[in-house]
C-alpha positions as a printed Julia matrix, in Angstrom:
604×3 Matrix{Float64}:
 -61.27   20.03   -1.93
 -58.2    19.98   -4.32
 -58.14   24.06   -4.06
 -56.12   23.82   -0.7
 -53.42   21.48   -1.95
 -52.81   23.6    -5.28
 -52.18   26.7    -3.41
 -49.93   24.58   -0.77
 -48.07   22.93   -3.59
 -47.63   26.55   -5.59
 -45.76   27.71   -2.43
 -43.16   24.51   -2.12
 -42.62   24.73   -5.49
 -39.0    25.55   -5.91
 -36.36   26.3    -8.48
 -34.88   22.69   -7.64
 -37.67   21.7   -10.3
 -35.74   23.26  -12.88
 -32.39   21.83  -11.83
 -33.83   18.34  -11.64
 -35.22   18.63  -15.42
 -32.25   20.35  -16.64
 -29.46   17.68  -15.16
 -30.24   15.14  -17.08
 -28.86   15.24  -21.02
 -30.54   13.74  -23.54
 -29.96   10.37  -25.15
 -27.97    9.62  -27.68
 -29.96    8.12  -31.23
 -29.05    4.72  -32.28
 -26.91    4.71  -35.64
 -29.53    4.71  -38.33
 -30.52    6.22  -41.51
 -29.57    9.61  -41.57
 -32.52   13.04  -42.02
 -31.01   12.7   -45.43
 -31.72    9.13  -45.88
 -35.02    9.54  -44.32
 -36.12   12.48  -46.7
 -35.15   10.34  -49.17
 -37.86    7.68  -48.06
 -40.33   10.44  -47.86
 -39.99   11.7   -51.38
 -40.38    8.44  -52.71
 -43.88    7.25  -51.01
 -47.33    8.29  -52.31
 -49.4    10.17  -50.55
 -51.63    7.69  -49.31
 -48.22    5.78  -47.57
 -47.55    9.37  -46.23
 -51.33    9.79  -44.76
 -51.25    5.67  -43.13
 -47.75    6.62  -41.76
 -49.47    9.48  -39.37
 -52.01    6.9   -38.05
 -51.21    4.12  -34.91
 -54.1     1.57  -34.99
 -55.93   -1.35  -33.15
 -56.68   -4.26  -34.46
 -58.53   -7.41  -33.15
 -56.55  -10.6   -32.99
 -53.82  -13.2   -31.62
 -52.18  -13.52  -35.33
 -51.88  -11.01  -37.86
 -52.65  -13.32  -40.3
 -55.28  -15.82  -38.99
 -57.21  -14.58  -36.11
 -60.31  -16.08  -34.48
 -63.52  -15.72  -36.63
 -64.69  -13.51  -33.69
 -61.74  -11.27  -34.32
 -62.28  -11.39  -38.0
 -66.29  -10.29  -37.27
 -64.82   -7.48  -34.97
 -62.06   -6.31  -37.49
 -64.91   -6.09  -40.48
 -67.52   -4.73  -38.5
 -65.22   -1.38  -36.96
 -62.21   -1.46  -39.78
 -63.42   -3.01  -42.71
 -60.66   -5.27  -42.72
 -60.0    -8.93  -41.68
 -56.55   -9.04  -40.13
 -53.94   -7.17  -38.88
 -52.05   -8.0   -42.57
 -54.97   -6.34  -44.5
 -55.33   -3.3   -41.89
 -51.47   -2.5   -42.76
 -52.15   -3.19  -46.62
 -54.73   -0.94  -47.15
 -54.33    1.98  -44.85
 -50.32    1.46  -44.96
 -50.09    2.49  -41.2
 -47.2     3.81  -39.29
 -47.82    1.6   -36.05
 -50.68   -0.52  -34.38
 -51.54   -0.22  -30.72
 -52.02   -3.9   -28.25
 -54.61   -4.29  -26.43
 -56.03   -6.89  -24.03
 -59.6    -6.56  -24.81
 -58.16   -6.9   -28.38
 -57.19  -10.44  -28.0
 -53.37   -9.26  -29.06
 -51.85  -10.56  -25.74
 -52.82  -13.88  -25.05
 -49.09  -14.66  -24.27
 -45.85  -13.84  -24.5
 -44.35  -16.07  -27.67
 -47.95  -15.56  -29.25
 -47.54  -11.77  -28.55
 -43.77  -11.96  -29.88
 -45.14  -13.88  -33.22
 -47.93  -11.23  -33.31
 -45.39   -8.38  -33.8
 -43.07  -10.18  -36.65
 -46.23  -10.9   -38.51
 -47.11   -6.91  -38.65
 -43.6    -6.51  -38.83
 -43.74   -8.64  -42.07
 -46.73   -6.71  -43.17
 -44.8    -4.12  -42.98
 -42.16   -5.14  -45.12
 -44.69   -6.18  -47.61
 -45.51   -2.79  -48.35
 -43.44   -0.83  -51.46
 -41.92    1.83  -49.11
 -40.94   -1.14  -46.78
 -41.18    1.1   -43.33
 -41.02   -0.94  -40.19
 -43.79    0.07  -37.44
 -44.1     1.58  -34.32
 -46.0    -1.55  -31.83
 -46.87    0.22  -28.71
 -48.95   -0.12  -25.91
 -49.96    0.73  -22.49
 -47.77   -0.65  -19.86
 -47.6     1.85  -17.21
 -47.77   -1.17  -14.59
 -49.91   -0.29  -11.19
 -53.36   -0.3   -12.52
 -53.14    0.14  -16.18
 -51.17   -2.44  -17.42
 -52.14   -4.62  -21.17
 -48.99   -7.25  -21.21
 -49.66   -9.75  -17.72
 -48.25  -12.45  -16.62
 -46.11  -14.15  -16.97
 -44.73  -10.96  -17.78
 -43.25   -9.3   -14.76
 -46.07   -6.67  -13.03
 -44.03   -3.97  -11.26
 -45.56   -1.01   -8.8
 -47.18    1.47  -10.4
 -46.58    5.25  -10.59
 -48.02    6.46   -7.06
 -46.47    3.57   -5.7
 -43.16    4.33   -6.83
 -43.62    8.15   -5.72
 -44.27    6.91   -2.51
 -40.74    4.84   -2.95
 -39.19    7.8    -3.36
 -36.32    5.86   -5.11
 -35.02    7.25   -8.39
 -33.28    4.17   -8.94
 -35.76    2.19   -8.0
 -38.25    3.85  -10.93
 -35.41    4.05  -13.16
 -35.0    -0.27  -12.59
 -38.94   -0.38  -13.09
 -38.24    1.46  -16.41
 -35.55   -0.51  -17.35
 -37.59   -3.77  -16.39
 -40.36   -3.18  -18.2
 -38.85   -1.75  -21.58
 -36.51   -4.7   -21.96
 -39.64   -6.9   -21.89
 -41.8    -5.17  -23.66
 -38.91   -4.97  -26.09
 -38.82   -8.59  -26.25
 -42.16   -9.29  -27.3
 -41.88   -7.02  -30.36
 -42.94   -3.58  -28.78
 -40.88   -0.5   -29.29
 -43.02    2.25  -27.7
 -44.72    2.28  -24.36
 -47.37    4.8   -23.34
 -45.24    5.83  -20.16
 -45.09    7.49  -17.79
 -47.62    9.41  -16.84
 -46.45   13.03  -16.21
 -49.17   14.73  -14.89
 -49.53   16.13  -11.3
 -52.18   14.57   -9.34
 -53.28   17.71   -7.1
 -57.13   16.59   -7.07
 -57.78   13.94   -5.02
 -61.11   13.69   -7.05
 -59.56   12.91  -10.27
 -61.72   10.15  -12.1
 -59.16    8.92  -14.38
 -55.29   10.03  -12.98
 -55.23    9.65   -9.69
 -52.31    6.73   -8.68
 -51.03    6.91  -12.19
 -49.26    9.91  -11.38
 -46.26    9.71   -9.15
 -47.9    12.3    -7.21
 -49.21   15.91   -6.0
 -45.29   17.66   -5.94
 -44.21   18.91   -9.15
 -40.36   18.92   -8.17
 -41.21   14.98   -7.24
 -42.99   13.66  -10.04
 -40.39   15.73  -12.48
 -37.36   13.6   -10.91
 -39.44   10.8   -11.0
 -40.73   11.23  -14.89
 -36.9    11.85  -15.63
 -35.67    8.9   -14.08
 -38.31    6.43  -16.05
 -37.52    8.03  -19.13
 -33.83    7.0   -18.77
 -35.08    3.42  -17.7
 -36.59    3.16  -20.87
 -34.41    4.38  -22.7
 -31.34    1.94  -21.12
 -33.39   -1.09  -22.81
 -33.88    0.69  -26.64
 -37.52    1.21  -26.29
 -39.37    4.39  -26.7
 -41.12    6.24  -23.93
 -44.13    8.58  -23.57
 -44.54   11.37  -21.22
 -48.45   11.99  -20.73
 -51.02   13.87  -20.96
 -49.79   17.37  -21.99
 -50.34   19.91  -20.65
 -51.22   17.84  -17.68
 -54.15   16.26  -16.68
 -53.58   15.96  -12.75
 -56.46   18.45  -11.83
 -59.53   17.29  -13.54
 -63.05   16.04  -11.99
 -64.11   14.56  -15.3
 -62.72   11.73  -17.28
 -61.76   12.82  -20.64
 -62.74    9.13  -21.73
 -66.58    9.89  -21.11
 -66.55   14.05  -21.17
 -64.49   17.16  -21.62
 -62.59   18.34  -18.76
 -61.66   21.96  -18.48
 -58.45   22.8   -16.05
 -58.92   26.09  -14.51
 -55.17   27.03  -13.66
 -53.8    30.3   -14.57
 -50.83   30.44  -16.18
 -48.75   30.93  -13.29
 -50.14   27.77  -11.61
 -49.18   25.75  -14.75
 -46.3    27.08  -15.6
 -45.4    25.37  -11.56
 -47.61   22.39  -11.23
 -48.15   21.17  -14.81
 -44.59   22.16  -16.67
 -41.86   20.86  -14.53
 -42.39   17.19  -15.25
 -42.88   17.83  -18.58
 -39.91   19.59  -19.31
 -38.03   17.23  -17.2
 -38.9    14.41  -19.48
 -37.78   16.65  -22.3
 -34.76   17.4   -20.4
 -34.11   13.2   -20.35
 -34.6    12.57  -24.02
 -38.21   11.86  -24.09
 -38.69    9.93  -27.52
 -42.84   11.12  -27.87
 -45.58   13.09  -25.5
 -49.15   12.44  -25.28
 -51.58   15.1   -25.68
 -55.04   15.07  -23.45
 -57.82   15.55  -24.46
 -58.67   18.69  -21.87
 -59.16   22.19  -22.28
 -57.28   25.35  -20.58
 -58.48   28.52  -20.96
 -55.68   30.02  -19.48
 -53.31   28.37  -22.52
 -55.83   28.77  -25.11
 -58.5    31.35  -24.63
 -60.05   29.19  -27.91
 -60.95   26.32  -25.35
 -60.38   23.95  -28.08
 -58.79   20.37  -26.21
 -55.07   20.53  -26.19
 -54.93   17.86  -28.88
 -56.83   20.01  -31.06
 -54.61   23.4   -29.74
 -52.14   24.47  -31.59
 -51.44   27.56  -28.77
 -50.98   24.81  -26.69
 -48.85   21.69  -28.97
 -46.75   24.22  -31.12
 -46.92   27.67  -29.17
 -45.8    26.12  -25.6
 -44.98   22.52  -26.61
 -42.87   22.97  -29.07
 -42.11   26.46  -29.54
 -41.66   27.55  -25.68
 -40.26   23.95  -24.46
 -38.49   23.28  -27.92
 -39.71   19.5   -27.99
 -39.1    18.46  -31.47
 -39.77   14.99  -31.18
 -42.75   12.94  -31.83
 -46.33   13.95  -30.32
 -49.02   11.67  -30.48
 -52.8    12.19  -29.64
 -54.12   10.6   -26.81
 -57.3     7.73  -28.28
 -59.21    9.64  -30.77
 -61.77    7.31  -29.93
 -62.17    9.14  -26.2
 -65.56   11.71  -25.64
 -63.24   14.57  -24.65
 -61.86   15.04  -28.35
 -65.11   14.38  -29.99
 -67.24   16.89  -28.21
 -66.93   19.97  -30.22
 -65.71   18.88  -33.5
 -67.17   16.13  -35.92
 -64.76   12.9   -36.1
 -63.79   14.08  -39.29
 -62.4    17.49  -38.53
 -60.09   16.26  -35.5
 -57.56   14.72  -37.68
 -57.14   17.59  -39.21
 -57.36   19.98  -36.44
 -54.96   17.75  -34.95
 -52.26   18.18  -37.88
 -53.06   21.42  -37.63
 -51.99   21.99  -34.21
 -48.69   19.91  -34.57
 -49.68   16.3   -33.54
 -47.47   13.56  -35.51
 -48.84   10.38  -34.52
 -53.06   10.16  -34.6
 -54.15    7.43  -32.15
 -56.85    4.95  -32.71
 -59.59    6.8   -34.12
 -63.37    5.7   -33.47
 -63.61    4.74  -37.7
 -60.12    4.29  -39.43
 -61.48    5.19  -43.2
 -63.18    8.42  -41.96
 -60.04    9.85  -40.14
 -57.94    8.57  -43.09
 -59.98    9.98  -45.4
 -60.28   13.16  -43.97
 -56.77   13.75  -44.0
 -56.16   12.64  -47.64
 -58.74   15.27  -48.73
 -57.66   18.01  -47.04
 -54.36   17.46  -48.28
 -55.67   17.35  -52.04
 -57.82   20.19  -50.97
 -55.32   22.45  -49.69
 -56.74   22.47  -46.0
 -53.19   20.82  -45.29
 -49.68   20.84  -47.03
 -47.94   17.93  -48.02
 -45.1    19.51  -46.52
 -46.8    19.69  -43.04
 -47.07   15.38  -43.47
 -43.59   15.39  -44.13
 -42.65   16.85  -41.3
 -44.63   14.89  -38.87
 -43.07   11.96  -40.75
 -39.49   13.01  -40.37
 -40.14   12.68  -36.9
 -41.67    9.5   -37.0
 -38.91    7.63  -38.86
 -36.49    9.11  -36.92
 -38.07    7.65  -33.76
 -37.97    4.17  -36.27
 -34.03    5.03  -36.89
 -33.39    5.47  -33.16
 -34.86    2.44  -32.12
 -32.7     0.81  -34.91
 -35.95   -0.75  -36.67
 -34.58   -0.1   -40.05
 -31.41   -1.5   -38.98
 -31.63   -5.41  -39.84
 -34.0    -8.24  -39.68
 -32.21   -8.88  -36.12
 -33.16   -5.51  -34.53
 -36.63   -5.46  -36.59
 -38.04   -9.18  -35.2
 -38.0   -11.1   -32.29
 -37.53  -15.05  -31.18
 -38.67  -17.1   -28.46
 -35.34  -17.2   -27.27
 -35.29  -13.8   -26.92
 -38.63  -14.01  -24.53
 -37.75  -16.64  -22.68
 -33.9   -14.79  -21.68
 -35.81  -11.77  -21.14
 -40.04  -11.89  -19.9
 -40.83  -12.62  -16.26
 -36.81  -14.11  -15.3
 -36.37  -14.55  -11.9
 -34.14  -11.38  -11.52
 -37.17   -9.19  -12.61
 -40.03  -10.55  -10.3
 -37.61  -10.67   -7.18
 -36.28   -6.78   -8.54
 -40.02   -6.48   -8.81
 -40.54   -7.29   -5.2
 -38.11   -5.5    -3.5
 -39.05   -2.17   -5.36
 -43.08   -2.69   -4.01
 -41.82   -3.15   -0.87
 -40.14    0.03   -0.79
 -43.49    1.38   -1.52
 -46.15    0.51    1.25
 -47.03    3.64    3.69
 -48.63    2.65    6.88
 -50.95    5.92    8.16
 -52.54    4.35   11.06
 -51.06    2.07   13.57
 -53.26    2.35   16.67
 -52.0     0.84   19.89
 -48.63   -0.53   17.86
 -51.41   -3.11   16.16
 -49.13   -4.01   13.35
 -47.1    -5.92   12.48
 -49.5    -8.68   13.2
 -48.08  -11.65   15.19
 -48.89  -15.36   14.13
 -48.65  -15.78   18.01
 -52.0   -13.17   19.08
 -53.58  -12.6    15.53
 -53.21  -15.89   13.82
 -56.71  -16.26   12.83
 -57.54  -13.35   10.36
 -61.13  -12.67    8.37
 -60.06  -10.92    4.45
 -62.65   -8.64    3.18
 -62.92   -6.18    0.72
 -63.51   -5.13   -2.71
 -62.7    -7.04   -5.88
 -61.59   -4.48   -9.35
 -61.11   -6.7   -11.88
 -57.36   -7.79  -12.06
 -54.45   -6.7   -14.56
 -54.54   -9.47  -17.59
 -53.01  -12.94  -16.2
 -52.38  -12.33  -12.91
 -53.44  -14.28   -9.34
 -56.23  -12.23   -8.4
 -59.05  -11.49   -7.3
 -57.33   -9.11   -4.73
 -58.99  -10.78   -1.39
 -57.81  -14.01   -2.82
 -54.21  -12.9    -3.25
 -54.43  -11.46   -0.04
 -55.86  -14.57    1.77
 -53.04  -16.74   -0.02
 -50.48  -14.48    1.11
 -51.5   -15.0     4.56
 -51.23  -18.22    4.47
 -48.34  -18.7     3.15
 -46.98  -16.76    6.48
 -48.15  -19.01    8.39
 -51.35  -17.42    9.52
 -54.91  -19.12    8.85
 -56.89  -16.59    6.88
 -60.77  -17.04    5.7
 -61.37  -15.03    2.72
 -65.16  -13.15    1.9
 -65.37  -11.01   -1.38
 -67.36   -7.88   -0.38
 -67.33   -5.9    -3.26
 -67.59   -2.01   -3.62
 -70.73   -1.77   -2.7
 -72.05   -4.23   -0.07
 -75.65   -4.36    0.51
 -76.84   -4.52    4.31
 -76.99   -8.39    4.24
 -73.21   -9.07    2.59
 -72.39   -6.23    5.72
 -74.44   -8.65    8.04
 -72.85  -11.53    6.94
 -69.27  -10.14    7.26
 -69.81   -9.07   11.25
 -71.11  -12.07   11.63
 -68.01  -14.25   10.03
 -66.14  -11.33   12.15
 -66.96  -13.33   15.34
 -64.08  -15.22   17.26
 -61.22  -13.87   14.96
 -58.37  -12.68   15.88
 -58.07   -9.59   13.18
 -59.91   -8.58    9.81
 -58.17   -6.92    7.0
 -60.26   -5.17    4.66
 -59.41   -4.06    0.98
 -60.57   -0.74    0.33
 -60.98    0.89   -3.13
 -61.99    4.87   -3.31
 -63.9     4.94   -0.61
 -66.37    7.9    -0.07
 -68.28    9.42    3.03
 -71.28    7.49    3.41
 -70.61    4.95    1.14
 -71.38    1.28    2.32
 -67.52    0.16    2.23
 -67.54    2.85    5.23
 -70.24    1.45    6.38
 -69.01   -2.21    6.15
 -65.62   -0.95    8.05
 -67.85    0.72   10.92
 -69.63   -2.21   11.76
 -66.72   -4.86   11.63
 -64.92   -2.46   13.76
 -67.83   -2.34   16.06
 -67.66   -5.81   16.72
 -64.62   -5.0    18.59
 -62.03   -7.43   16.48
 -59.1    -5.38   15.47
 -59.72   -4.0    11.82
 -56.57   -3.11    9.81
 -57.66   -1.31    6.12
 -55.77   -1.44    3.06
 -56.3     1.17    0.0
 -56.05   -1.08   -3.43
 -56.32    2.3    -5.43
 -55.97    5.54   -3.71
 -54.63    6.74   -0.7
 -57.35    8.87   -0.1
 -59.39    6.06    1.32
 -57.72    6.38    4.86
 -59.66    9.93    5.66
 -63.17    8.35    5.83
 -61.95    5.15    7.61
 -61.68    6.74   11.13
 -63.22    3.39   12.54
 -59.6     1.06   11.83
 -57.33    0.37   13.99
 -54.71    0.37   11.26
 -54.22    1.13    7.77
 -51.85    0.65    5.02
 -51.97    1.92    1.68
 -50.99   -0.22   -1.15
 -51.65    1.94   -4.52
 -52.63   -0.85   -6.41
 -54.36   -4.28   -6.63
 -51.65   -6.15   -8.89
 -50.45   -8.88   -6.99
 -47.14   -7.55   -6.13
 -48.15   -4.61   -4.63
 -50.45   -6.43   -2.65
 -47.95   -9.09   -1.78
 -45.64   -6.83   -0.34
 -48.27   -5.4     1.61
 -48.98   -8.29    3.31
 -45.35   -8.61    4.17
 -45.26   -5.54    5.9
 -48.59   -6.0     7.85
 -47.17   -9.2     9.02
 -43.05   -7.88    9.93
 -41.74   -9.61    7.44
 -41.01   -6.3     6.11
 -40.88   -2.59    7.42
 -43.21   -0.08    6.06
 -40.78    2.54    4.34
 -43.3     4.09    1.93
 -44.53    7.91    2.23
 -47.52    9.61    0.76
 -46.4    11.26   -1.99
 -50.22   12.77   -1.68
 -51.6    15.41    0.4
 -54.46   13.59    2.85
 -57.28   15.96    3.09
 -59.68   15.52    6.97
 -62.93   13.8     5.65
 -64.66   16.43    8.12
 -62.77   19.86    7.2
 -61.06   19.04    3.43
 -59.35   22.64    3.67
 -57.36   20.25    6.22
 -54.58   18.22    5.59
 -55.16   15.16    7.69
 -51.6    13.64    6.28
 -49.37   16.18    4.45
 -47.18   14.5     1.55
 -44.32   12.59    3.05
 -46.02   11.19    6.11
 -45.91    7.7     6.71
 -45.29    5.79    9.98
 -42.41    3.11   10.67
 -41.66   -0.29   12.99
């Protein structure tokens, strides 16, 4: 299916893709230590500093110093330590990566006190290097840091904005709170090119299927980021925008020459680069066509120093995508893809599956010869001068973080209303069948929610029918909300027609909907019933081609509360759809058809 839209999107690829990347100069480093200064460090830390200074780390816990027993159990049993204090003195890392499932982000003063105690650990340690606290927070559906953190519209979302200002604000918005809490580097944005409507794990965490697009796009973030002193990441090079498999569970393999790459996958890559990126994320894919080896781009060095750095002349910091994931561990043993990874000019090695095996395997092959001492040093340099940009070895001030600081900064007013108007920006309406929408409290008053449920972003209102329904409401209409699921069996669908009876409309949450699939099904026979049916996509905007049967349909790119919010606005005229697919629609019936080419979307 994703065959016709790569040859369509090779043909509108212009040479404005090149222009866009190139316009933008880079950013200028805080004043910090100078390479001198830095070198300086180097010489004077053992090896074993320089080996922990390659590695970024998880580690279980609200405190770094007295987690829950639970966390401790956790920590011991994967890590072999019991805190976060412990992790940093033995394996004297160069940064530690949050996560939710974690337990590191409870809230935000808790997550704030979190990073000074590593911070401290760090400062514990005899080469006294501050560290790099990143996370995920690419907002839309991946997002680690909730509320009351402000949740902003995720990448598709904001491609279908079309606002460069607007992703730019989401940039700046989100860095300047992250910032706050004590993180320096965010795992954003995504770079790659969705062009396969398939994609398991991309999809609307790309800004979209045109390269010239998502390269303005990528540029503009970048300079968000960068406007509140935090440290972005483009990901996943070479691009991951045209894979069936999820490099979390398999390997995928891209198939595109080198002609389609060098125009799908490159521009917003070198656009980022163009902007100052501060690091890029490898994936964990393979490419024939870059590296007739078919070893996964993390592993590549073809790929990380022959095109990356060589052909693009990125000299900042590259860091693996999760060692942990199935598509790095498939061919080589977790031992060797450290190494490999060294090899191929990675910096930063991300949460491996074992800590003291990875570690270990890199100490040894530097006392073994297998790697130089001079190759850590390198990949170092670069490291600490990502540290000196962000000012970390600055002072105490620019190194920790108060309460005062998160309570000026995390979830103010300006952000969630800035917040609100972006998402708003972003809704596409595809379907509006006999001028159904917006509905009126005056004809369509009484409304029936249904729909699936994904689990919610940490700390927010969901589930999404619920935040729906209470939207609704609060418009004045009276809405009756019924969790379907994904998969409704034949009674739940029973049970929805029949709660369908006597209402006025029924909106129903969608969520990667397939042909045949009993969320078709469940839309088919509500519609049947004859009550108006308006869909609304909570992941991809792909749902629309096998949802013939609504009257309407509105695609949200996301299930955070915001996005679904403003959603509800525009279904109900208190705001006008402006949002276009920054997707190619393929027919459900003929998918060498575009149904809805990018940049369609309907107004009122």
């Amino acid at each position: 299916m994703h065959h016709l839209s790569r040859r369509t999107l090779l043909a509108a690829t212009t040479a404005g893709v090149a222009a866009t990347a190139l316009s933008a100069a880079p950013a200028q480093a805080s004043a910090g230590p100078s390479d001198k200064t830095l070198k300086k460090i180097i010489s004077g830390m053992t090896l074993e500093e320089k080996v922990g200074q390659l590695f970024v780390m998880r580690v279980y816990g609200h405190s770094a110093d007295a987690p829950d027993q639970a966390d401790i159990d956790a920590n011991l049993k994967e890590i072999g330590v019991r805190t976060a204090d412990e992790l940093i003195d033995k394996y004297k890392l160069g940064g530690i990566i949050y996560f939710q499932w974690a337990h590191n982000v409870r809230d935000p003063h808790q997550i704030a006190d979190l990073s000074n105690g590593i911070q401290r650990a760090g400062q514990r340690q005899p080469s006294r290097i501050p560290l790099l606290i990143a996370t995920d927070q690419e907002h839309g559906i991946v997002c680690r840091v909730g509320k009351p953190a402000t949740l902003l519209p995720g990448a598709m979302a904001l491609g279908a904005g079309g606002s460069h200002a607007d992703a730019r604000k989401a940039g700046q918005i989100a860095g300047a709170e992250l910032r706050a809490l004590g993180i320096v580097q965010d795992y954003a944005p995504d770079a790659d090119v969705n062009v396969n409507p398939a994609n398991p794990v991309i999809g609307v965490r790309s800004f979209g299927a045109d390269p010239d697009a998502v390269a303005g796009m990528v540029a503009a973030q970048v300079k968000g980021y960068q406007s509140a002193h935090i440290a972005s990441t483009a990901k996943h090079f070479p691009g991951h925008g045209d894979t069936a498999t999820d490099s979390h569970t398999g390997l995928p393999v891209i198939t595109h020459t080198r002609e389609q790459w060098e125009q799908l996958d490159r521009p917003s890559f070198e656009a980022a680069i163009a902007a100052g990126i501060d690091s890029i994320m490898t994936a964990h894919i393979v490419v024939p066509a870059l590296d007739p080896a078919e070893d996964p781009a993390t592993l590549s060095r073809p790929i990380l120093t022959g095109i990356l750095r060589e052909q693009l002349g990125y000299d900042g910091v590259v860091i693996t995508d999760s060692l942990g994931m199935e598509g790095v561990r498939t061919k080589y043993g977790d031992a060797r893809v450290p190494v490999l990874a060294l090899q191929a000019g990675v910096d930063q090695l991300l949460n491996p599956p074992t800590l003291d095996v990875s570690w270990n395997a890199v100490l040894t092959a530097v006392k073994s010869g297998e790697l130089t001492e001079a190759r850590l040093d390198e990949s170092i340099l670069r490291v600490l001068r990502l540290k000196a940009k962000l000012g970390l070895f600055k002072d105490s001030k620019s190194l920790y973080v108060s309460h005062g600081d998160v309570d000026r900064t995390v979830g103010t007013r300006a952000h969630l209303a800035a917040a609100d108007r972006i998402a708003e920006r972003t809704t596409t309406l595809l379907v509006n069948k006999e001028r159904l929408l917006p509905l009126s409290r005056r004809t369509h008053k009484n409304v029936l929610v249904l729909g699936a449920n994904p689990a919610s972003p940490s700390l927010s209102d969901g589930p999404p029918t619920t935040v729906i329904g209470a939207a609704l409401t609060e418009r004045g209409f009276s809405a009756t909300v019924l969790a379907t699921g994904t998969a409704p069996s034949q009674a739940v669908i029973d049970q929805a027609v029949a709660a369908a009876a006597g209402r006025d409309a029924v909106v129903i949450g969608t969520y990667n909907v397939a042909a045949g699939s009993a969320q078709q099904k469940l839309v088919n026979a509500v519609a049947a019933t004859g009550v108006p049916v308006v869909t609304l996509s909570l992941r991809n905007p792909y749902d629309v081609a096998q949802l013939g049967a609504a009257a309407a349909h509105v695609a949200a790119y996301s299930w955070i509360d915001v996005e679904l919010r403003a959603a509800v606005r525009v279904l109900t005229g208190a705001a006008k759809p402006r949002g276009r697919l920054p997707v190619p629609v393929q027919r459900a019936d003929d998918p060498t058809r575009v149904l809805y080419p990018i940049g369609y979307g309907l107004r009122y």
